[in-house]
C-alpha positions in Angstrom: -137.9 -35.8 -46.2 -134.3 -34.3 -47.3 -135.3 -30.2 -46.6 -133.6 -29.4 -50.6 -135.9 -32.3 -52.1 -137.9 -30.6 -54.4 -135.8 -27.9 -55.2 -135.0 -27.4 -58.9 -131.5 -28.7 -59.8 -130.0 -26.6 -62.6 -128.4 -27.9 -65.6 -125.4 -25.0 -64.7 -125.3 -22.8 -61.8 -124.0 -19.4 -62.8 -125.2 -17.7 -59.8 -123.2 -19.1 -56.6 -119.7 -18.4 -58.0 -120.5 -14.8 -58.9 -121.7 -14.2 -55.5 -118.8 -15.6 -53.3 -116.7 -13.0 -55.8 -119.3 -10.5 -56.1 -117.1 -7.7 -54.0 -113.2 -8.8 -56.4 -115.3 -8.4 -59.5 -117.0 -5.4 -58.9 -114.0 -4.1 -57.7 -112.1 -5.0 -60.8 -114.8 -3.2 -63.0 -114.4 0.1 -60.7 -110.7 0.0 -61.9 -111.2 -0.1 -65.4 -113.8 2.8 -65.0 -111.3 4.8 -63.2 -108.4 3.6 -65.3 -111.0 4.2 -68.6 -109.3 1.4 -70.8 -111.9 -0.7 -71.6 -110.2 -2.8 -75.1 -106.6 -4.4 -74.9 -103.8 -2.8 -72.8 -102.2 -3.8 -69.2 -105.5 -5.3 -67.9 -105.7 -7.9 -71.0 -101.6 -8.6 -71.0 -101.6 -9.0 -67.1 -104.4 -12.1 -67.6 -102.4 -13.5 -70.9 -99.4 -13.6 -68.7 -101.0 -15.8 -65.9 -103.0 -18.3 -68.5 -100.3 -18.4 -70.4 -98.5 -19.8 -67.1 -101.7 -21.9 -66.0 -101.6 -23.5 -69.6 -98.0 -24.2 -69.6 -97.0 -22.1 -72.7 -94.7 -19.6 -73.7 -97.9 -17.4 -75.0 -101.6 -16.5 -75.0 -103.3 -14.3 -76.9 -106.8 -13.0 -75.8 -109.1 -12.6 -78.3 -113.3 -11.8 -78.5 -114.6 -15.5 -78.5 -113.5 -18.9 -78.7 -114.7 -18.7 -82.3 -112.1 -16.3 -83.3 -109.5 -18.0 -81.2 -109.7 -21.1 -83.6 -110.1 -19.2 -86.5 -107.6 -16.7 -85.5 -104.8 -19.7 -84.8 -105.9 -22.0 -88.2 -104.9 -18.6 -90.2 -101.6 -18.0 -87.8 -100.6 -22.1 -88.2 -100.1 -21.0 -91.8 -103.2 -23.0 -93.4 -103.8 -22.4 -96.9 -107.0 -20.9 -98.7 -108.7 -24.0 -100.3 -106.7 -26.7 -97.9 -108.8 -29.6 -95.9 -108.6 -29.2 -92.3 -109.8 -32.1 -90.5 -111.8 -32.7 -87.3 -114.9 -34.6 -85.8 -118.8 -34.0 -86.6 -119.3 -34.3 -83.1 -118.8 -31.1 -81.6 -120.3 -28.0 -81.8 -120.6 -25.8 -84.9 -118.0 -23.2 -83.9 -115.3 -25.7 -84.4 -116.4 -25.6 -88.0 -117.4 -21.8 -88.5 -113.6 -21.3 -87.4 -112.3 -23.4 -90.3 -114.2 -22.4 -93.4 -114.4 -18.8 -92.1 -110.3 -19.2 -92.2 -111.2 -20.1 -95.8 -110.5 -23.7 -95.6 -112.8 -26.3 -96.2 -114.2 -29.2 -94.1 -113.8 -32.8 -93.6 -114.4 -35.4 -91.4 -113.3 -38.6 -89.4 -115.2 -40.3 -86.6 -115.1 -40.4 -83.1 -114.1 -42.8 -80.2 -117.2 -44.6 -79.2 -116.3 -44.5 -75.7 -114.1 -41.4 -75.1 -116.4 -39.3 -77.6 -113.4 -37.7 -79.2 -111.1 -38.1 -82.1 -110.3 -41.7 -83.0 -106.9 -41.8 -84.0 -106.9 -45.1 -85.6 -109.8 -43.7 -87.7 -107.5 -40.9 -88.4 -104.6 -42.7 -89.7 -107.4 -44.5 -91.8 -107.8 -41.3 -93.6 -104.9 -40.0 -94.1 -103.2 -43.6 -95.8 -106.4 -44.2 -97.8 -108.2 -41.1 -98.5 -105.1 -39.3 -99.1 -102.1 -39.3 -101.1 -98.8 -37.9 -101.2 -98.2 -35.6 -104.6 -95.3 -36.6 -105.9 -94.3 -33.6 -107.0 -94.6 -31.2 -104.0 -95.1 -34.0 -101.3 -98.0 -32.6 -100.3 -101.1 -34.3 -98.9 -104.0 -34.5 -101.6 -107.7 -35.6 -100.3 -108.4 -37.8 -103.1 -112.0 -36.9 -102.8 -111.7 -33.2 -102.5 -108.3 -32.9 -104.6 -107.3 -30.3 -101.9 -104.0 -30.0 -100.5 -104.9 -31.3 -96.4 -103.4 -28.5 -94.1 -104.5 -29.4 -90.7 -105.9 -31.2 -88.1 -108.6 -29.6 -85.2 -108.7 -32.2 -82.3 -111.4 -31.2 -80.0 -111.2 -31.9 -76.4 -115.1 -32.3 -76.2 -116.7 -32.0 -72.4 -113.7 -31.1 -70.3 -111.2 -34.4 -71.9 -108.2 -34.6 -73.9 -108.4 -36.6 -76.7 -105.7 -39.1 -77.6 -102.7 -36.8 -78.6 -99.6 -38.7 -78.8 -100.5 -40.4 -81.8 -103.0 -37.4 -83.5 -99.4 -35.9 -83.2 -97.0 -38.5 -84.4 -99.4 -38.4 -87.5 -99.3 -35.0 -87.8 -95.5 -34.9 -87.5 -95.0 -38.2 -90.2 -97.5 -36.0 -93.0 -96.1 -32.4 -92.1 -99.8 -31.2 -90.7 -99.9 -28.6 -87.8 -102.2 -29.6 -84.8 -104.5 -26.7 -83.3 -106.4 -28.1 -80.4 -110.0 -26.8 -79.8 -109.9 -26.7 -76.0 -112.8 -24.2 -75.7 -114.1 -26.8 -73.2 -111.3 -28.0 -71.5 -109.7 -25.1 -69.1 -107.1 -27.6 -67.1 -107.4 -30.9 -68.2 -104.4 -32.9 -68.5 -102.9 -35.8 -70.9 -100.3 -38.3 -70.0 -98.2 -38.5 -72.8 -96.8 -42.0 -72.7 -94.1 -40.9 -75.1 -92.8 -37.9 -73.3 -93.7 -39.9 -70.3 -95.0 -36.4 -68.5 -98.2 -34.8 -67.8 -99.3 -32.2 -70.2 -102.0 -29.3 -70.0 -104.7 -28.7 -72.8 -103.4 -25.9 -74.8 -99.7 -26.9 -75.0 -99.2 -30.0 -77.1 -100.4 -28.6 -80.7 -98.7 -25.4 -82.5 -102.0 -23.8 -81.1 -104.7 -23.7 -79.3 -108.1 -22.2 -79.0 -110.3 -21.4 -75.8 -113.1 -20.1 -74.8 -114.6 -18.1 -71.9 -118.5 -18.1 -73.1 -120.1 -17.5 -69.1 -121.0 -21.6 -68.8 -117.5 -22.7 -69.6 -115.1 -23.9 -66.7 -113.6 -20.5 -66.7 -116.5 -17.9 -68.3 -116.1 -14.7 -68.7 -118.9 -12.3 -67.8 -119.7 -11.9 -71.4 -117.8 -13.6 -74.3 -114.2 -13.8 -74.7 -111.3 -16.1 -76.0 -107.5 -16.9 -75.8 -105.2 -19.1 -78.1 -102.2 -20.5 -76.5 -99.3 -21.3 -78.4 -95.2 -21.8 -78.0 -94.9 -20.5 -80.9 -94.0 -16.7 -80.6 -94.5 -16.3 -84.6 -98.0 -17.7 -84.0 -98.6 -15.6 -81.4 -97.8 -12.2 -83.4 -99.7 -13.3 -86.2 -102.6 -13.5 -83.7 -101.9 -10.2 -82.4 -102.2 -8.8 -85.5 -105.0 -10.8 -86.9 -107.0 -9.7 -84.2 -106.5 -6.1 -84.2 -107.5 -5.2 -88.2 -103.7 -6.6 -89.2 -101.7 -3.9 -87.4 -98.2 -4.3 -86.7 -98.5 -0.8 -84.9 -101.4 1.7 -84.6 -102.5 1.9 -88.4 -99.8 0.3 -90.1 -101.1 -2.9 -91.2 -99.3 -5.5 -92.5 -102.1 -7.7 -93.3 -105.8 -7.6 -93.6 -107.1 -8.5 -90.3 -110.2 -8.5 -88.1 -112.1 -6.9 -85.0 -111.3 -9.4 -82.7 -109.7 -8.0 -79.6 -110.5 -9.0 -75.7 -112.0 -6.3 -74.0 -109.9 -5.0 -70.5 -113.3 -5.7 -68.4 -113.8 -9.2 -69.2 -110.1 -9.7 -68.6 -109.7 -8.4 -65.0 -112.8 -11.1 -64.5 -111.2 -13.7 -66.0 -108.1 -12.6 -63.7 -110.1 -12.9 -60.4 -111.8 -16.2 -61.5 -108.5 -18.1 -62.8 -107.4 -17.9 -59.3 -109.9 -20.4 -59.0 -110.5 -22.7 -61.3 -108.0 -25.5 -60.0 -110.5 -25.8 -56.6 -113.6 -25.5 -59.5 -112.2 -28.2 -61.6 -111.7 -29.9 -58.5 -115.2 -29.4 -57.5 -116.4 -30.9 -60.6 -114.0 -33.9 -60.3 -115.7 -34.7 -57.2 -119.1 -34.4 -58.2 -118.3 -36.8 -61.7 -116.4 -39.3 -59.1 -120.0 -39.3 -56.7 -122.0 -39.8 -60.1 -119.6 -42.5 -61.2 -120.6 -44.5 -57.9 -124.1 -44.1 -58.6 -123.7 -45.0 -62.4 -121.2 -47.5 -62.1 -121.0 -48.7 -65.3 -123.6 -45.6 -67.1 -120.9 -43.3 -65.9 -118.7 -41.7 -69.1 -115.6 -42.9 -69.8 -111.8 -41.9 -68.5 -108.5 -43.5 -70.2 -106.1 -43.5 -67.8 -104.1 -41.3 -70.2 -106.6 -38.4 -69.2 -107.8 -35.9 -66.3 -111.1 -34.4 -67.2 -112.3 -31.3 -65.8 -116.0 -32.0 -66.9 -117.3 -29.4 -68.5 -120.5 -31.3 -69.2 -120.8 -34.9 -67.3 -122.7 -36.7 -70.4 -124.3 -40.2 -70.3 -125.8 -42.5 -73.2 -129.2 -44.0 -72.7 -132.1 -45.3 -74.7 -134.8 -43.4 -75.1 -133.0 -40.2 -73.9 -136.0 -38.1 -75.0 -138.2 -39.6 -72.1 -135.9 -39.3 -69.9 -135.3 -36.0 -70.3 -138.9 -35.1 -69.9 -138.8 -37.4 -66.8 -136.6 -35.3 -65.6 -137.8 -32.3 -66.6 -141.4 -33.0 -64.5 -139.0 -33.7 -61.2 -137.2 -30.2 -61.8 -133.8 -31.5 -63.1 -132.3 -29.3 -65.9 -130.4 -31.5 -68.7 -129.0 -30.4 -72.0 -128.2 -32.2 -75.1 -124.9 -31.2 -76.6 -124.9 -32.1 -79.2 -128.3 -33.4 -80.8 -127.1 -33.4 -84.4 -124.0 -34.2 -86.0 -122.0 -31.6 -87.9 -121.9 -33.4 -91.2 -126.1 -33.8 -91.0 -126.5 -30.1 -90.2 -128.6 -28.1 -92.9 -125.6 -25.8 -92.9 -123.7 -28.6 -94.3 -125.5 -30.3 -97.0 -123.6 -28.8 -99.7 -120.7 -31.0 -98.4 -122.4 -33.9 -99.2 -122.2 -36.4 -96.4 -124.7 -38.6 -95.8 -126.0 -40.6 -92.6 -124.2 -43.6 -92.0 -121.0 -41.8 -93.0 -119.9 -41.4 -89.2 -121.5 -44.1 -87.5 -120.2 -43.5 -84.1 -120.8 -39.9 -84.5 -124.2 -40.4 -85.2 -125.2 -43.1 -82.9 -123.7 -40.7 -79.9 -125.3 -38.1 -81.1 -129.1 -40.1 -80.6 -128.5 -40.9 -77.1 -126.3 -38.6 -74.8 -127.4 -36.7 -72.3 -125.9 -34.1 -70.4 -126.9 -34.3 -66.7 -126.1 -31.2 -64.2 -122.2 -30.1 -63.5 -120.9 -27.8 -61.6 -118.6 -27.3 -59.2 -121.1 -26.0 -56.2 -123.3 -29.3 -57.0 -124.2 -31.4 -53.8 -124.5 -34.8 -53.2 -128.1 -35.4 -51.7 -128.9 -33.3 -55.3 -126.6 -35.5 -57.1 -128.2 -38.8 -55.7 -131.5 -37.2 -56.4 -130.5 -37.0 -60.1 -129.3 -41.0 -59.9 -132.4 -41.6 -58.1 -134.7 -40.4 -61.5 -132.3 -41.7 -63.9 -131.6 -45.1 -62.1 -135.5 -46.0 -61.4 -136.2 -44.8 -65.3 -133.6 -47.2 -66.5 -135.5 -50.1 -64.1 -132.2 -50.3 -61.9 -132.2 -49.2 -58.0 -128.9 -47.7 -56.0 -128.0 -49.3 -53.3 -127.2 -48.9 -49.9 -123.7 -49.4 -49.9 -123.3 -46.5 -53.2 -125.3 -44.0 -51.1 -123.0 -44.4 -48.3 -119.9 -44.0 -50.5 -121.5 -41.1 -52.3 -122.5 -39.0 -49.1 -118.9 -39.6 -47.7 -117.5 -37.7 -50.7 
């Protein structure tokens, strides 16, 4: 019997990469005890600098959670009080919070069935028949809302682009700004078969939001947040939003918020961005062993994309049982996310309905998030295949087990 057989398998392993940096992060804390700048200043600017350059932009902007990075950079993209942003039900509530906190309300289209992000043929469906153009101002009206529509939130949901070049030739033909929720996607990459280049999560829209909640590709040790942006107007907007709408120390130009990056979670972030290319790696690996296993249960990667799983998430039947089968052979799962935004209680004065995002919803009923991260093995990862496979009535066979152990 494999020696790690019946160990448990977390869902997440937060404890391995903390230890191999144990000695660089303590460190880094000492310095901001010595130094005693514990909000903003040359610890936080140092780590904008460098993911600023690891995202490809000419800016970032660290702020206190992913949360106020996307409502931070819906505000700075100039969206109205009152106008429609649009994005998909599923993802997780933040993506939400962000817009109607930025006072702009919510609305919908559905998802990809097989990339679990934004369709954008579903998209263009909404915006030529749910929407008009006002004759009068040329803007975009929401015929159901009678709102002006002022942007669209892609969210690059479990470490994967969505499908950008056309969300952005939309965008451009109805005068919409793109902000990109990529608060799970530190590194992925999008071809962009009209630019004909790889691109980085973070730099295609006017803005984009991140987060560094711990469990995230690149977590802070705490919360935290960054929006990138080539936009430099964007990015002073930001700077000011999230600092109580100072221009300088207590001259404020407009009424902001307490949203600053503290100088201790930066120098962390620092130290871990170093790496996160050979953790993304890592986790590329592990979701190419599980894709042996799964063959065809294995999620799905356009050619147009290079995930950095943040979650590796199957669909099953009956995904209660299995989790509970899994659960008795001390496998951790999650669900993310159970319940569709536009079927949340917090919701229901919005009025949807179920059936109104079929893919969405149908998703949402059977995925299952198996473990991910970048320390996982491959006798734990065939354990995993082992439970799922002989639940599902289907054995691995020789041949996979021999290509997954010589990953």
């Amino acid at each position: 019997m494999n020696k790690h057989h019946k160990e448990k398998i977390p869902f997440l392993d937060l404890i391995t990469p903390h230890q191999e940096l144990k000695e660089e992060l303590c460190d880094s804390f000492g310095m901001a005890l010595e130094r005693g700048a514990f909000v903003g200043g040359a610890a936080v600017e140092s780590f904008e600098r460098d993911f600023a350059a690891y995202c490809e932009t000419e800016h970032c902007v660290g702020v206190a959670s992913g949360t106020d990075a996307l409502r931070f950079a819906i505000m700075a993209a100039g969206v109205k009080q009152g106008s429609v942003v649009v994005t998909v039900p599923n993802t997780f509530i933040a993506t939400t919070e962000a817009i109607s906190q930025a006072g702009a309300l919510i609305d919908f289209v559905d998802i990809d069935e097989r990339t679990f992000n934004m369709d954008p043929e579903k998209l263009r469906e909404y915006l030529e028949v749910e929407c008009y153009i006002d004759e009068n101002s040329g803007d975009l009206i929401n015929r159901r809302l009678g709102r002006r529509v002022g942007a669209i939130v892609p969210v690059h949901l479990y470490g994967q682009t969505a499908d950008m070049d056309p969300i952005l030739d939309l965008a451009a033909q109805y005068r919409l700004p793109v902000i990109e929720d990529a608060c799970q996607a530190h590194g992925a990459e999008y071809f962009s078969r009209r630019d004909k280049c790889w691109k980085k999560a973070g730099s295609m829209g006017q803005a984009a939001a991140f987060s560094f909640y711990p469990g995230k590709n690149l977590g802070a040790c705490g919360e935290g947040g960054a929006v990138t942006t080539n936009d430099a107007d964007v990015a002073r907007r930001i700077r000011m939003l999230r600092d109580h709408g100072q221009s300088q120390k207590y001259f404020h130009e407009i009424e902001g918020f307490n949203g600053l990056l503290d100088a201790i979670q930066a120098g962390i972030l620092q130290i871990k961005l170093r790496h996160l290319q050979g953790w993304n790696e890592g986790r590329r690996r592990a979701a190419a062993r599980y894709r042996d296993l799964f063959d065809d249960l294995a999620p799905h990667e356009p050619d147009w994309a290079t995930g950095v799983y943040h979650l590796y998430v199957i669909r099953v039947q009956d995904r209660d049982r299995l989790i509970q089968r899994l659960a008795q052979a001390d496998i951790g799962t999650g669900i993310h996310y159970p319940v569709p935004l536009h079927l949340q209680n917090a919701y229901n004065a919005l009025g949807y309905k179920k059936g109104d995002f079929p893919f969405s919803e149908v998703v949402a009923s059977e995925i299952v998030s198996l473990p991910m991260f970048p320390h996982l093995r491959s006798d734990q990862q065939e354990r995993v295949a082992n439970e799922v496979m002989n639940f599902l009535g289907v054995s691995i066979s020789a041949q996979d087990r021999e290509v997954v152990a010589a990953r």
